[in-house]
N, C-alpha and C positions, 0 to 999 in steps of 0.2 A: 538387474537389481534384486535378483533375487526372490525372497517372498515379500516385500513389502506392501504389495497388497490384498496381502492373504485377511481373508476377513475382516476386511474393509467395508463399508456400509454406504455402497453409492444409490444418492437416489439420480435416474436415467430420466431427462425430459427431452422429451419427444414432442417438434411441432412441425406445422403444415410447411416441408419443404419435401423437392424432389430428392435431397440428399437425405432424407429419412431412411433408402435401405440401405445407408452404410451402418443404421443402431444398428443393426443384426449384426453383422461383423465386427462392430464395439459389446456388443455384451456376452459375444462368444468370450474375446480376447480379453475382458476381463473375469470373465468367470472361471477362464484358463488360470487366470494370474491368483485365483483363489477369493475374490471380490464376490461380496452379496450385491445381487440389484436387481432393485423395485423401481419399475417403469411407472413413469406418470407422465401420459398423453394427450396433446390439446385434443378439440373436436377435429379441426384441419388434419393435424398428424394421420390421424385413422382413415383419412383419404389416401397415403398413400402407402401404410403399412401398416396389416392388421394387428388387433389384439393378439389373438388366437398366434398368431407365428411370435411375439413378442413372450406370450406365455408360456410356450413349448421352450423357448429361450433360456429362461428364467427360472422356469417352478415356482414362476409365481403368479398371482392374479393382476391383471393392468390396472390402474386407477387412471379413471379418468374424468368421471362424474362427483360432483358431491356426494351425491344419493343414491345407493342402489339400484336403479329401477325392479329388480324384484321384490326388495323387502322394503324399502326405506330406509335399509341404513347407512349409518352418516362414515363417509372417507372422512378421517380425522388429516388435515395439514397441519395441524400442531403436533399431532405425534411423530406424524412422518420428518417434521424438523425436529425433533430432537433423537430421532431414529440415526439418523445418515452422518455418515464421517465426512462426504462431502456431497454436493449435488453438480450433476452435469448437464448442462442444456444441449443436447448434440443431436441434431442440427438444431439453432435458433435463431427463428426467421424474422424479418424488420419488423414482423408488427409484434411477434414476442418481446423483442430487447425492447419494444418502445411503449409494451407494457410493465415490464419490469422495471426501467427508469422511470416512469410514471404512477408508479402503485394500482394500475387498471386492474384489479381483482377478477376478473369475471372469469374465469376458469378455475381446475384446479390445480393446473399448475403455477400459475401464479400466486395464488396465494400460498400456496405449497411452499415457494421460491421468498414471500416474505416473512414467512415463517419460522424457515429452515436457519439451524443456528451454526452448521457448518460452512464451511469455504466454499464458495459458488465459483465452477467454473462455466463459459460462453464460450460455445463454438458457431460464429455464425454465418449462415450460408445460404446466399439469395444473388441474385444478377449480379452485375456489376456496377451498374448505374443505382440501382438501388441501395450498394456498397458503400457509393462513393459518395451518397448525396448528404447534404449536412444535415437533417435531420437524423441520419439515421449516425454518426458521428458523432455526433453532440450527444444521442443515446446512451453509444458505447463508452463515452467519456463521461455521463454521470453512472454509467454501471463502475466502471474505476474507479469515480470517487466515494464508491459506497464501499469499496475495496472488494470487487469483485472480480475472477481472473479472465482476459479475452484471452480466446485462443484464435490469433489470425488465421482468416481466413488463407488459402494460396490462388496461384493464379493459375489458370488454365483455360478449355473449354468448360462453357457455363449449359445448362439446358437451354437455353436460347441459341444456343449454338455460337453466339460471342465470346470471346477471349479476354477475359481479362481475371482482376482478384475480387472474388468469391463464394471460391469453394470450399468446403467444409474440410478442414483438414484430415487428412486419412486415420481411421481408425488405430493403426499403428503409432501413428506420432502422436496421437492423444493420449491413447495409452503410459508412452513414457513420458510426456507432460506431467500426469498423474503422479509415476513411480517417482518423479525427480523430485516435486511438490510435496510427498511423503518423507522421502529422505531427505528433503531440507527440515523436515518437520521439528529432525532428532537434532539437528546439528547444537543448535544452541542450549538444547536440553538444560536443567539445572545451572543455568549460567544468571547471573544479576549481569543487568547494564545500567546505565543509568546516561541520559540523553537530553542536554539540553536544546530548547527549541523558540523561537522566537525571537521579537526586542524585549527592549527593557524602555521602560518609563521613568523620566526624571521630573521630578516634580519641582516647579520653578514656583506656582500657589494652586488653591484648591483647584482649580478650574483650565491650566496650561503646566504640559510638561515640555522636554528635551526624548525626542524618542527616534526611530529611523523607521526605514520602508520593509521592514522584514514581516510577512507573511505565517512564519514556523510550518511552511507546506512540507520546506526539506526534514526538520527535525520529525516530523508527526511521521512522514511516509517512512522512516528510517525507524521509528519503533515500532510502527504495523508491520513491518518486515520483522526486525530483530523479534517479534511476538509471535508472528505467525512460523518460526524457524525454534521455538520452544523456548526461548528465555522469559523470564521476569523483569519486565522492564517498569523502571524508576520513570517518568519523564516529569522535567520540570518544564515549565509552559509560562513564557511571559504572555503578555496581553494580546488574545489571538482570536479569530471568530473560527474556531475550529474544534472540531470533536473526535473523541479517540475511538474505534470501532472495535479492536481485539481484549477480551476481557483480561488478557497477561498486563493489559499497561495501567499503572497505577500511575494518579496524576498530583501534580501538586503544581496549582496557580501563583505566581510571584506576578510581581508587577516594577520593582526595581532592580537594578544590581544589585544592592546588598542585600534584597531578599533572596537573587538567587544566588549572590556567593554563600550567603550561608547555608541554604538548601543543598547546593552542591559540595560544600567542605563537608557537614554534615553525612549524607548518604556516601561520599561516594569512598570513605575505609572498609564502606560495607557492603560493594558490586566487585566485580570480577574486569567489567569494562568501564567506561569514563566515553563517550561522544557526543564533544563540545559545537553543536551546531549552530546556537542562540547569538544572535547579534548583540551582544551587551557595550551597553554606552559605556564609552573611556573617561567621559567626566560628566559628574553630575552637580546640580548649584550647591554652592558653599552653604548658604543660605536659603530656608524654602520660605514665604510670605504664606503667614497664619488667612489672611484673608484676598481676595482678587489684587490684585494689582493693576492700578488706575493710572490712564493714560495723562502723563504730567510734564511737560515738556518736551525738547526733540528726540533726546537720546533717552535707553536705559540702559545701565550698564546690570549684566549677569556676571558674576565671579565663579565660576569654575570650578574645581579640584577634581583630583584623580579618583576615579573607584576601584576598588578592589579586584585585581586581576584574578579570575576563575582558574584560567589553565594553568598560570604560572603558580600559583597556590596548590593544586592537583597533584602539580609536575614533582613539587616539589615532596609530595608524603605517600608519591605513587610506590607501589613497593610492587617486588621483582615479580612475582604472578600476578598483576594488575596491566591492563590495556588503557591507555589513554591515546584518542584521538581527537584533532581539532579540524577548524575549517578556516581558509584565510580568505577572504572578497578584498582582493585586489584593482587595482584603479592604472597600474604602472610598474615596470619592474616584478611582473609579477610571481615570476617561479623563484626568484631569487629573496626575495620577500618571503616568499612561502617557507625556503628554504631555512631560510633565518628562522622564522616562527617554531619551528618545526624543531631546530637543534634548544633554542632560545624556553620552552615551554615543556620539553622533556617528552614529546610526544612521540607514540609508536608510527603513526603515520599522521598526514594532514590531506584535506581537500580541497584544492585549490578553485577558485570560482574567480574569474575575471568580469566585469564590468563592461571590458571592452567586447565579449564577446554577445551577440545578439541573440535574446534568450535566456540568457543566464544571469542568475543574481535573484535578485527582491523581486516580488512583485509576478512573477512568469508560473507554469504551472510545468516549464522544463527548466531544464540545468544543463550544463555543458561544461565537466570539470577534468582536471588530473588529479590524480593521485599520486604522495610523491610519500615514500619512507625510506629507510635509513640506508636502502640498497638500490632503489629504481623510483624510477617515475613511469606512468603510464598516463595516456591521453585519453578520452572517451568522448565521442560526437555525441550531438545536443538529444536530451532525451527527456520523456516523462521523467520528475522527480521520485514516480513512483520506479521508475525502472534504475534511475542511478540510485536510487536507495536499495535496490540486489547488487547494482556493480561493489556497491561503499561492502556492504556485509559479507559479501562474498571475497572481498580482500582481508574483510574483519575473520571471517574464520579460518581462512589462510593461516595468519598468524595463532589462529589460536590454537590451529591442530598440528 
């Protein structure tokens, strides 16, 4: 990939694993590749790879202390987070990741780590049993949801001399993790999208609406990507307990269909893409009661009507350089429905989500979809949402280059 990461600004974190002397061989091979880096190493780390060989590495000085010990002065972790293009923890051992999910400050590399305002990648590398256990799992699964990158560990001989996965991925393969994570960097460069995400809320009186089970996990992890790949992302956001982490995505809170049909007729003559992910209610009350509504006999009857179709509205004033894409959660008949939607709504491709399949849909924190446009369909096994939000974009720039 060429020079992509020629002066680069990685900060190297270094902690107490026996896989510490592969950093030597990671900071040769990016310094090859033309990468600055500044090592920053727990106490543990320096048990089993010194400074002094990290420095000669480098040209540069290790940080590892707050403080000096000769003069008193202060290693700044605020600079060094706004120093670094991205930071790497390689090797990072269970009790690191389980202070980095937990904000345990007592080093400096942690706080380093919560300071740093670049992409954090994990590489982590300890026993097997250690790997596998659920604490340390649950770890790596709130370092994700802080949108931070794991780099699986592989499987092999471990320094226990057992066999199994947790070894620190080879310096070479990290390496082009890095190169590929860069060059996705440019892909969506100067591109608008605009993404919606969540339900919608129908209001029947102050106090009870008409709403469904949607989460917005899939729409939110789909503009962290489209952000972190260099676009300007739009997202509109119905009623969700979630927050946005890449500062490319500008938000805008709705709480009905028709606030977000007009959020979305509105922005989207002015994005380049349209991804319609948002569960929007198909009918909302005729009728909404100015005050509570009291329980009065057996029945009540709610009246209905249609709300304003998003995509079909889209479909119809999408002009020839604009991308539109939807998502269909099916119950029955599912690709052929998809199908439908898909010619029906003017869309460049759709993403299909079954019900029937375990895992997938509302409510899960994986997905398990196809993808179908105007020429193929493709299937994808069940996955983090964060991971089929690289499958969805990475079909998305497809079409767009």
């Amino acid at each position: 990939m060429g020079d992509i990461l020629k002066g680069k600004k990685i900060i190297l974190g270094i902690t107490g694993s026996i896989a510490a002397y592969k950093a030597a061989f990671l900071i040769r091979g990016l310094i090859k590749k033309g990468a600055e880096i500044q090592v920053v190493i727990t106490p543990a780390g320096k048990e089993f790879i010194t400074p002094i060989t990290l420095s000669a590495l480098t040209n540069k000085p290790v940080i590892s202390e707050f403080f000096s010990g000769r003069d008193g002065s202060w290693n700044s972790h605020v600079d060094l987070g706004l120093w670094a293009d991205v930071m790497l923890i390689a090797p990072a051992s269970a009790s690191t990741i389980g202070k980095m999910a937990n904000g345990i400050a007592d080093n400096m590399l942690i706080t380093t780590y919560l300071s740093v305002k670049a992409p954090v990648f994990v590489a982590p590398a300890m026993d097997l049993d250690m790997f596998a256990h659920p604490s340390t799992q649950k770890n790596l699964e709130a370092l994700r949801s802080y949108g931070n990158h794991i780099i699986e560990p592989t499987e092999g001989e471990l320094a226990s001399h057992l066999v199994g996965k947790g070894r620190m991925e080879e310096p070479d393969a990290i390496i082009h993790i890095l190169e590929e994570f860069f060059a996705k960097r440019e892909e969506l460069s100067k591109k608008k999208i605009l993404i919606t995400a969540g339900p919608t809320y129908e209001k029947i009186d102050p106090v009870r609406f008409i709403g469904n089970y949607s989460s917005g996990k899939m729409g939110f992890a789909l503009a962290e990507e489209c952000a972190s790949r260099g676009a300007e992302v739009l997202l509109i956001a119905g009623p969700v307990q979630l927050k946005t982490i890449h500062p490319n995505i500008h938000r805008i809170d709705v709480e009905s269909a028709q606030e977000m049909y007009d959020a979305s007729v509105v922005n989207y003559p002015l994005v380049d893409v349209g991804i319609l992910c948002a569960a929007v209610a198909d009918f909302t009350p005729d009728v909404i009661a100015d005050q509570k509504i009291k329980r009065m006999g057996d029945k009540l009857t709610v009246i209905l009507k249609p709300t304003q179709d998003i995509a079909a509205s889209l479909g119809k004033i999408k002009k020839a350089n604009q991308l539109l894409a939807g998502f269909a959660l099916e119950t029955n008949n599912e690709y052929l429905n998809a199908q439908s939607k898909l010619e029906r709504k003017n869309f460049d491709f759709i993403v299909l989500n079954s019900l029937n399949d375990k895992g997938a849909g509302f409510r899960h924190d994986t997905n398990k979809i196809t993808i179908i446009d105007r020429n193929v369909s493709t299937d994808y096994p069940l996955k983090s949402k964060r991971e089929v939000a690289i499958d969805i974009i990475d079909r998305l720039t497809s079409l767009i280059q």
